[in-house]
C-alpha positions in Angstrom: -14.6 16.3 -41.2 -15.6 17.2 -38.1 -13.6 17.1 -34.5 -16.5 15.2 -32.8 -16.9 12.8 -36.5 -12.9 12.3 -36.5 -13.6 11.2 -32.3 -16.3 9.0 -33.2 -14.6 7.1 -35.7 -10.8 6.8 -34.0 -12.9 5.7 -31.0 -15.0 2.7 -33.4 -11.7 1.8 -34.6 -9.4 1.6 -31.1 -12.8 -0.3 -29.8 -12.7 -3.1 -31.9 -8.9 -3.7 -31.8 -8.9 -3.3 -28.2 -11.7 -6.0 -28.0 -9.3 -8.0 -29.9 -5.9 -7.4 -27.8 -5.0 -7.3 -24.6 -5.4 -3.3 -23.9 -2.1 -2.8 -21.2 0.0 -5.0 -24.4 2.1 -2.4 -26.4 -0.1 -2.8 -29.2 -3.1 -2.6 -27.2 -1.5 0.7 -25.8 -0.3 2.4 -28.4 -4.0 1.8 -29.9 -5.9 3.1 -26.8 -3.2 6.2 -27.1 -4.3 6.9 -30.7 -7.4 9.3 -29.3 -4.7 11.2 -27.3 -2.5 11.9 -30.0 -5.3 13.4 -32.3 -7.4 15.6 -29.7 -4.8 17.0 -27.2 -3.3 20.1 -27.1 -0.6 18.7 -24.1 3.4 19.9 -24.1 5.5 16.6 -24.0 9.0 17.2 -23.1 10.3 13.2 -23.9 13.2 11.3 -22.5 14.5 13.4 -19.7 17.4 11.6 -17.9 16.6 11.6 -13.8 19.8 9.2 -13.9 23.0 7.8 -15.2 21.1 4.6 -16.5 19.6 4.0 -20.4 16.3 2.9 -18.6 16.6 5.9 -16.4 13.8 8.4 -18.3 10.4 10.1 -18.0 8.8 11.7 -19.9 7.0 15.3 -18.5 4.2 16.8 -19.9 2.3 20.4 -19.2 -0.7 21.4 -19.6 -1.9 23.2 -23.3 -1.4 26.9 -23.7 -5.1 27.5 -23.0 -5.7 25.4 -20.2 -5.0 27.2 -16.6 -2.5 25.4 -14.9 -2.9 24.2 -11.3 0.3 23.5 -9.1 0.8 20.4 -8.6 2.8 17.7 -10.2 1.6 14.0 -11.0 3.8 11.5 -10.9 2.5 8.0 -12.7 4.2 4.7 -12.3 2.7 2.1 -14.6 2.5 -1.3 -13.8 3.2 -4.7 -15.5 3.8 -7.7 -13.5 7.7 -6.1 -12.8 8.6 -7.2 -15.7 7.2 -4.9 -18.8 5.8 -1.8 -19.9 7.2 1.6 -20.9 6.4 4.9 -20.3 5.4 5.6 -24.3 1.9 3.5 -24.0 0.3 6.2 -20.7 0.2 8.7 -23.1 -3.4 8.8 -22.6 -2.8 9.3 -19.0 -0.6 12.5 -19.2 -3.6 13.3 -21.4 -6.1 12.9 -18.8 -4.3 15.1 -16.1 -2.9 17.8 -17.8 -5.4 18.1 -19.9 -7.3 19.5 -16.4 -3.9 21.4 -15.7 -1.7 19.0 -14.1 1.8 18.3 -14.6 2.5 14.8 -15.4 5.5 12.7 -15.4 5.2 8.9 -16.3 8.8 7.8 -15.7 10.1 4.3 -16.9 12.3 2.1 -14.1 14.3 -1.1 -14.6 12.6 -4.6 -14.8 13.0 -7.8 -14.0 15.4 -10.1 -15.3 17.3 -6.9 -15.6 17.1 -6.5 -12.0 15.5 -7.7 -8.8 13.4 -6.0 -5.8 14.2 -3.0 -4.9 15.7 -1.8 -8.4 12.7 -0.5 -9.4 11.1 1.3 -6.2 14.9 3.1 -6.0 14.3 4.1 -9.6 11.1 5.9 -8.5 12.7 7.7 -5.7 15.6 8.9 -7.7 12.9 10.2 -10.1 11.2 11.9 -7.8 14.2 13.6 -6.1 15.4 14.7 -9.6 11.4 16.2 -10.2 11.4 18.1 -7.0 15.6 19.4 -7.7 13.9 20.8 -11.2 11.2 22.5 -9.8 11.7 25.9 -10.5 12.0 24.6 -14.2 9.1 23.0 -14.6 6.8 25.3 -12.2 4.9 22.4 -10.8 6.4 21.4 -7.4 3.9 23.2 -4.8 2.8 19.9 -4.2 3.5 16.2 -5.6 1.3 13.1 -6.0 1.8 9.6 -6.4 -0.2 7.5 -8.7 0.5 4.3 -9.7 -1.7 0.6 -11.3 -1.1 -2.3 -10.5 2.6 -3.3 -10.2 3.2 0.7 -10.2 0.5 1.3 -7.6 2.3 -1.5 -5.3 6.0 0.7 -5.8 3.9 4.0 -5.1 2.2 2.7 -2.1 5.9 1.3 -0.6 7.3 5.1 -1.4 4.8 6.5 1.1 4.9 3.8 3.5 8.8 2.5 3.7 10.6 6.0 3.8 13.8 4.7 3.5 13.9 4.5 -0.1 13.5 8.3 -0.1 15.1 9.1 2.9 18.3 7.6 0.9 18.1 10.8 -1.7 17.6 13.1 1.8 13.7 13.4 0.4 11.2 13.4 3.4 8.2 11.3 2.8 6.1 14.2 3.8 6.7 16.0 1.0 4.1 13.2 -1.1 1.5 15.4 -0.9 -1.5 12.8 -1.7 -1.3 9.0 -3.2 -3.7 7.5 -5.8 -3.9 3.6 -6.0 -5.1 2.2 -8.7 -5.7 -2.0 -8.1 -2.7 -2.1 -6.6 -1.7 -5.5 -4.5 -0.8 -3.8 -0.9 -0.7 -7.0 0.6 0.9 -8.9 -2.0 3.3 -12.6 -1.0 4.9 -14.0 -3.7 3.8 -17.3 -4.5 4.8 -18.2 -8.2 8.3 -18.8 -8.8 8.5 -16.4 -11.4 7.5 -13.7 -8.8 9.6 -15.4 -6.1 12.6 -14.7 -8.6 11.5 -11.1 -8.6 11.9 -10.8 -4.8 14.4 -13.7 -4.1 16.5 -11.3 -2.4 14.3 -11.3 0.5 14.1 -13.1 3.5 10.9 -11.9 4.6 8.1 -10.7 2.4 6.7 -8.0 4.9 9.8 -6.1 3.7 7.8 -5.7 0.1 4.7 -5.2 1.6 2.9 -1.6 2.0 0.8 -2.8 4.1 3.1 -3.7 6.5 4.5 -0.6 6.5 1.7 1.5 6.5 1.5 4.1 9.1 -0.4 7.0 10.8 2.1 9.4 8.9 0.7 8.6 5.2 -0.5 11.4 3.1 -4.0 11.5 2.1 -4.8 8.5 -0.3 -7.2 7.4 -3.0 -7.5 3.7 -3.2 -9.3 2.7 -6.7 -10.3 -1.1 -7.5 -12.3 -3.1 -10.1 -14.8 -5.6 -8.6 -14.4 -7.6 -11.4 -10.3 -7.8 -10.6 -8.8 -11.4 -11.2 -5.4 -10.2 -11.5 -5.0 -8.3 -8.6 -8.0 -9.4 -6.0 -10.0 -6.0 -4.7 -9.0 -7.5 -1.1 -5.4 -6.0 -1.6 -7.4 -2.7 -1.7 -9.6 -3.6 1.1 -6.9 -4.5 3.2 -4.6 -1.4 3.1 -8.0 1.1 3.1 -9.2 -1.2 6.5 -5.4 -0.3 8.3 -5.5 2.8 7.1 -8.8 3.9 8.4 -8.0 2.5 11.7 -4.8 4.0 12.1 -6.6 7.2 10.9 -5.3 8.2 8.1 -7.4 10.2 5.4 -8.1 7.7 2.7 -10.8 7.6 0.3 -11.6 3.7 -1.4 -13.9 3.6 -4.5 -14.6 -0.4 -5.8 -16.1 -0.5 -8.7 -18.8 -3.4 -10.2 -18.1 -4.5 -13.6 -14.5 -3.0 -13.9 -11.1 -5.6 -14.6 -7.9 -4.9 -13.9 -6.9 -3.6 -16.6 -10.1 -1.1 -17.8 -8.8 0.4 -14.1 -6.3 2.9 -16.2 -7.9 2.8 -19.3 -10.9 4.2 -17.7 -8.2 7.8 -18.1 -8.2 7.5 -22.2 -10.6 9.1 -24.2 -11.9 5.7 -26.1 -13.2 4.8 -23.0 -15.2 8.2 -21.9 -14.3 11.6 -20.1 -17.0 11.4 -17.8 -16.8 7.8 -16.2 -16.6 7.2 -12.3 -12.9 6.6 -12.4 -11.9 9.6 -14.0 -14.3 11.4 -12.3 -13.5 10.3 -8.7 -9.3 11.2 -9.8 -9.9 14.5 -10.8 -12.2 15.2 -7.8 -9.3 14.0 -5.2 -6.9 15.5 -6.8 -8.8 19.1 -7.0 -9.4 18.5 -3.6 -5.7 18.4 -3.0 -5.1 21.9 -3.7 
């Protein structure tokens, strides 16, 4: 059988059951991944320990032997309401980017009820101070970029904004070389109890807000959202591009018609396409980052 007869019938199959699940459940992940594992000719180096913690692992992944390897390192944080996901279902993400020649680490962080806000933003930073201590290791730290959906886009766009939480791992925030949001809720109050218990800890809300934070000094930015969003409104996006335009900072929005929330990341697996705008508009900022 064929490569392109094996693609076409994974990608039938992962179609129908992600029509059927939710695609960002584990199921629906670990289906959308299936394309990934098949085609790709990536290096995964699984379950590296960036702290003292069980939850405290990424997972890294380089480009394939015969790909030519550009220098600069991705790191993903995947969303999930705070409260779920694991690195294991963005498989198809590593895919994506170093498949093109990036490195890519997806790290997992705690979650609520485990913990509360900022648990999981500190989890990131520690990440990404042990990523740019293992540099010469990995040979992928001439420059570092954020990504992030959803939940993980919110904790990506705080990193850049709020420098404390890197500041506390003596990390300058001008070493994020370039952020990529993708449907991320910038401008997010907790309303729900359930998300008032994930931020209880707070007397004021603008203290988990990026966009109160968000500064002249932000590193170049690519702000993605689905037009079609009912879980994260597109206004969060419209919101934190407006500030950042107007304090001049060089940022890029893309809104999309006919894309959900979720289809915002899986627009990076191979079920749905390698030549979509999504993909297409990531690979061009971050090519333009060099």
């Amino acid at each position: 059988m064929s490569r392109v007869s094996l693609q076409r019938i994974v990608r039938t199959g992962v179609l129908m059951l992600s029509s059927i699940l939710s695609a960002c459940t584990e199921v629906g992940l670990r289906a959308v991944n299936v394309p990934s594992y098949l085609m790709s000719d990536i290096v995964a180096e699984p379950d590296l320990r960036y702290g003292s913690k069980e939850h405290q692992k990424l997972d890294l992944y380089l480009p394939g032997h015969s790909t030519e390897i550009k220098q600069a390192l991705v790191v993903f944080v995947y969303g999930g309401d705070w409260t779920s996901g694991s690195k294991e279902g963005y498989y198809f993400v590593a895919d994506a980017l170093a498949s093109e020649g990036y490195t890519v680490a997806i790290v997992d962080y705690v979650k609520f009820p485990h913990a509360t806000f900022p648990d999981f933003v500190t989890d990131i930073a520690l990440a990404i101070e042990w990523l740019a201590g293992n540099g010469a290791r990995f040979e992928h730290t001439e420059r570092l970029v954020l990504m992030g959906h959803s939940a993980g886009a919110h904790t990506g766009a705080l990193l850049i904004t709020d420098p404390r939480y890197l500041a506390a791992h003596q990390f300058p925030v001008q070493r994020i070389d370039a952020f990529i949001g993708l449907a991320g809720p910038y401008a997010y109050l907790p309303q729900e109890q359930r998300y008032r218990d994930i931020f209880g800890n707070l007397d004021d809300y603008s203290e988990m807000q990026p966009l109160h934070f968000l500064s002249a000094n932000a590193p170049p930015m690519l702000l993605l959202h689905g037009e079609d969003d009912s879980t994260v409104l597109p206004l969060h996006t419209q919101k934190f591009y407006d500030k950042a335009e107007y304090l001049g900072v060089n940022a890029k929005q893309h809104l999309y018609p006919g894309r959900s929330h979720a289809n915002m990341v899986l627009a990076l697996s191979r079920v749905f396409g390698q030549h979509n705008e999504v993909r297409r508009d990531i690979l061009d900022f971050l090519q333009q980052q060099q």
